[in-house]
C-alpha positions in Angstrom: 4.4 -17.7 14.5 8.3 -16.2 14.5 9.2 -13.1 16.3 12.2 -11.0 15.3 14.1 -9.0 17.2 14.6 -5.8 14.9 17.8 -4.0 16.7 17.5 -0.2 16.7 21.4 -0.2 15.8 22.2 -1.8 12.8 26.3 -2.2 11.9 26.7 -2.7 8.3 30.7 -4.0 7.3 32.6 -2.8 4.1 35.9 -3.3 2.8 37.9 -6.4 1.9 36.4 -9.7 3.2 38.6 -9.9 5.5 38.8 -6.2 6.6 35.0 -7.4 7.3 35.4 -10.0 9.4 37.9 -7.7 11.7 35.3 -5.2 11.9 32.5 -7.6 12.7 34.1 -9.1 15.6 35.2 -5.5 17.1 31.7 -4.3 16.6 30.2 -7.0 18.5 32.9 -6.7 21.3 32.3 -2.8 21.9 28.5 -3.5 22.0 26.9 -3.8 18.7 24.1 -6.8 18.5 23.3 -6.7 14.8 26.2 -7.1 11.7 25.0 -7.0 8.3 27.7 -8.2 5.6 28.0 -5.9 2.8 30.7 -7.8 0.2 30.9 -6.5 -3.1 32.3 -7.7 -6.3 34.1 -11.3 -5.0 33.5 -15.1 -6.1 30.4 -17.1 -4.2 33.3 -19.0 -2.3 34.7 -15.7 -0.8 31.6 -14.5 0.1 30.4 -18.0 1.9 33.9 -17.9 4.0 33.3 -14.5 5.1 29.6 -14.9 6.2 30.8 -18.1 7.7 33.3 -16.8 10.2 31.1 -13.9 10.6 27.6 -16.1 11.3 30.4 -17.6 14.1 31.5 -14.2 15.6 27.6 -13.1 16.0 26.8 -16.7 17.3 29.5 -15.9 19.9 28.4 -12.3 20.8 24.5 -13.3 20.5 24.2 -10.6 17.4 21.8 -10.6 14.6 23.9 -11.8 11.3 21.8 -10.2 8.3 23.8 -10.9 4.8 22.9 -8.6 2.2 21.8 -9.2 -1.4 22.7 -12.6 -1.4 19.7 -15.1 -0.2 21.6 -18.4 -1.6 24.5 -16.8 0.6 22.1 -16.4 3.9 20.7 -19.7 3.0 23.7 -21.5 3.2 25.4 -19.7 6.1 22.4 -20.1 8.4 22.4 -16.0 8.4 19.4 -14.5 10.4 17.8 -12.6 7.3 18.8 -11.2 4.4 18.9 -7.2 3.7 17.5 -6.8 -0.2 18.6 -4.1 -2.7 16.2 -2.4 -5.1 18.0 -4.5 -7.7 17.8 -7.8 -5.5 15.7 -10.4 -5.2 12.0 -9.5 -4.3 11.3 -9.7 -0.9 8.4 -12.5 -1.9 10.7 -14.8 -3.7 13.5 -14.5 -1.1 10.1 -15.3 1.8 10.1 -18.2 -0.2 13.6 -19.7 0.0 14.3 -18.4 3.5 11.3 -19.4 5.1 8.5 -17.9 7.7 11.3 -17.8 10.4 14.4 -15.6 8.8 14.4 -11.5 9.0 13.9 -10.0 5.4 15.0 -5.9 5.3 14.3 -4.1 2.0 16.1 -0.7 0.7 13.7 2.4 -0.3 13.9 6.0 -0.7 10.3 7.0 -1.1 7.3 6.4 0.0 6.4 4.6 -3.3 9.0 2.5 -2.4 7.8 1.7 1.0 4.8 0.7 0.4 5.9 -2.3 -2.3 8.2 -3.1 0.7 4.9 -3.5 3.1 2.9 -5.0 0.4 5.6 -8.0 0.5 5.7 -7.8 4.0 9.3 -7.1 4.9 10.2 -7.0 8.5 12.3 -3.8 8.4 12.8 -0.9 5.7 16.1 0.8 5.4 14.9 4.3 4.3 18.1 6.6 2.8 20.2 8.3 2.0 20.1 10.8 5.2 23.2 12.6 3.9 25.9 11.7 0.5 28.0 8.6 1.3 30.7 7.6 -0.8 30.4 3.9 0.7 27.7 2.9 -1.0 27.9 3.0 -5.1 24.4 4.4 -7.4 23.2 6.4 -4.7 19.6 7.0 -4.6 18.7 11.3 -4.0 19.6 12.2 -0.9 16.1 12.7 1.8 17.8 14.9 4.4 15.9 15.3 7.6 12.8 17.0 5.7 12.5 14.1 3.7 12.3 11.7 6.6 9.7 13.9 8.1 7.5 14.0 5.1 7.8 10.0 4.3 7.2 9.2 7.6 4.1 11.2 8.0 2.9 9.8 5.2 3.7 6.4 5.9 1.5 7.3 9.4 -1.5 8.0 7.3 -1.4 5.3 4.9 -0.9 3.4 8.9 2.1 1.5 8.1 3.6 0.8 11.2 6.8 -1.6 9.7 10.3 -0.2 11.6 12.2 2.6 9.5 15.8 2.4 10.0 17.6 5.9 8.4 20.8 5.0 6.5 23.2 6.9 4.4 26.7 9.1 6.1 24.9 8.6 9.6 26.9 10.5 12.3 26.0 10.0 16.3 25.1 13.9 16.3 22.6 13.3 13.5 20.4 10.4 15.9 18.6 13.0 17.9 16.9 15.1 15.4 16.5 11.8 12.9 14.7 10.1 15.8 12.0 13.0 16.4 11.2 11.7 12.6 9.3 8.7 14.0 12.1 6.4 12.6 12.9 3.0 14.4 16.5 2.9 14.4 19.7 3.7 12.6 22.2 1.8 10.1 25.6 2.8 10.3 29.2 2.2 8.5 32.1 4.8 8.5 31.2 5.7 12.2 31.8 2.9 13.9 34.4 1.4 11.2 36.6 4.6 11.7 35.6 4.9 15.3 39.2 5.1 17.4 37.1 4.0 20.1 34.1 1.6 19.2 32.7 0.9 22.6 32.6 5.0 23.6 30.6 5.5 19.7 28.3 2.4 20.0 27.6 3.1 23.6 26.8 6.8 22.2 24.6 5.8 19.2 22.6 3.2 22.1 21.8 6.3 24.3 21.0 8.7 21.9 18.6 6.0 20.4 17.5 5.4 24.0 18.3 1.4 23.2 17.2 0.4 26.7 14.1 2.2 27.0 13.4 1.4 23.2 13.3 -2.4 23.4 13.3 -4.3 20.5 10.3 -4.6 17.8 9.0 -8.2 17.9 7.6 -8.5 14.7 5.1 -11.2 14.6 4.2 -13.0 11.3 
C-alpha cells in the first residue's frame, strides 16, 4: 500500500534545459515542494542530465520531482511519477514500468477525458486550459471558470473523487474563484518563472489555496 502526497501547488519548468534547472532550484528555495520537468524537443541524454540535477535539487528541498511525458526518463532518474500527455504513454502501461509506488498525473480537458484517466487509475488529473497560454504548444479549447464548474459537477455525480489540478495561463488572482470549483490544486509556469519575487508569489498561491489548512491528498492504492 503507497501513499502519495499530491501537492496542491504544482511548479511546472520550461525553457532551455538549463534555464530549467535554474528555475527548479529557485522554486524550491522560495517555497515550492513539487517541480515537474517539462523539456521539449532535446536528445534522451539532455533530458536525463537535466532530470538528474533536478531529481538532486528536490532531494535537497524535500520536493516532489514529477517528469513529464517521458516514463523511460522518470525510470532512470528515480523521478517521483511521471505527468502523461493525451499523446503519451497510457497511464496503464506507464503503472506497469513505474511500479505500485511512483505518482502517475494524466492531462484532460473534458469530462470524457476524465473518466479514461480514473478508469486507469491515475493519481492526479491536470484539467485545462483555464485561460490561452502560449507555453504550451496544440492547445486543447480553452474551459474558463464555467467549464471547471460544469466538469466538476459532473465528475461529483459520476462520484469521482481523484484531485483536479486547473492548468493553463494560471494567475494568483485566478486561485480564489478556481478553487470555489471543487478543484484540488493549481499547476503553474509563467507566474512563478517571471515572478521578480518567487517567495512573495509562492507564499501567495499557498494562502490563497489555503496550503496549510488543505493538507496533502494521501492517495492510497
Amino acid at each position: 500500500m503507497s501513499k502519495h502526497q499530491i501537492q496542491p501547488l504544482q511548479y511546472i519548468t520550461h525553457g532551455a534545459p538549463e534555464e530549467q534547472i535554474q528555475q527548479a532550484k529557485a522554486a524550491c528555495e522560495a517555497g515550492a515542494r513539487w517541480i515537474q520537468l517539462r523539456l521539449k524537443n532535446v536528445s534522451d541524454i539532455t533530458l536525463l542530465q537535466t532530470a538528474l540535477e533536478i531529481k538532486a535539487i528536490c532531494v535537497e528541498y524535500n520536493a516532489v520531482f514529477i517528469v513529464n511525458d517521458h516514463v523511460h526518463i522518470a525510470i532512470a532518474a528515480d523521478a517521483d511519477g511521471v505527468h502523461l500527455g493525451k499523446e503519451d504513454s497510457t497511464p496503464t502501461d506507464a503503472r506497469i514500468l513505474l511500479g505500485p509506488d511512483k505518482i502517475i498525473g494524466g492531462t484532460s480537458n473534458t469530462l470524457e477525458d476524465i473518466e479514461q484517466l480514473a478508469a486507469a487509475s491515475v493519481d492526479y488529473i491536470g484539467l485545462g486550459p483555464y485561460r490561452f497560454t502560449t507555453t504550451k504548444e496544440k492547445l486543447s479549447p480553452v474551459l474558463g471558470t464555467e467549464g471547471y464548474v460544469n466538469i466538476l459537477l459532473a465528475m461529483k455525480q459520476k462520484n469521482i473523487t481523484i484531485p483536479v489540478i486547473a492548468i493553463g495561463g494560471i494567475q494568483n488572482e485566478d486561485v480564489e474563484e478556481l478553487m470555489q470549483t471543487g478543484i484540488y490544486g493549481v499547476a503553474v509556469s509563467s507566474a512563478i518563472t517571471h515572478s521578480m519575487n518567487k517567495p512573495d508569489t509562492i507564499q501567495s498561491f499557498h494562502s490563497a489555496l489555503k496550503t496549510k489548512d488543505h493538507g496533502t491528498f494521501n492517495h492510497s492504492r
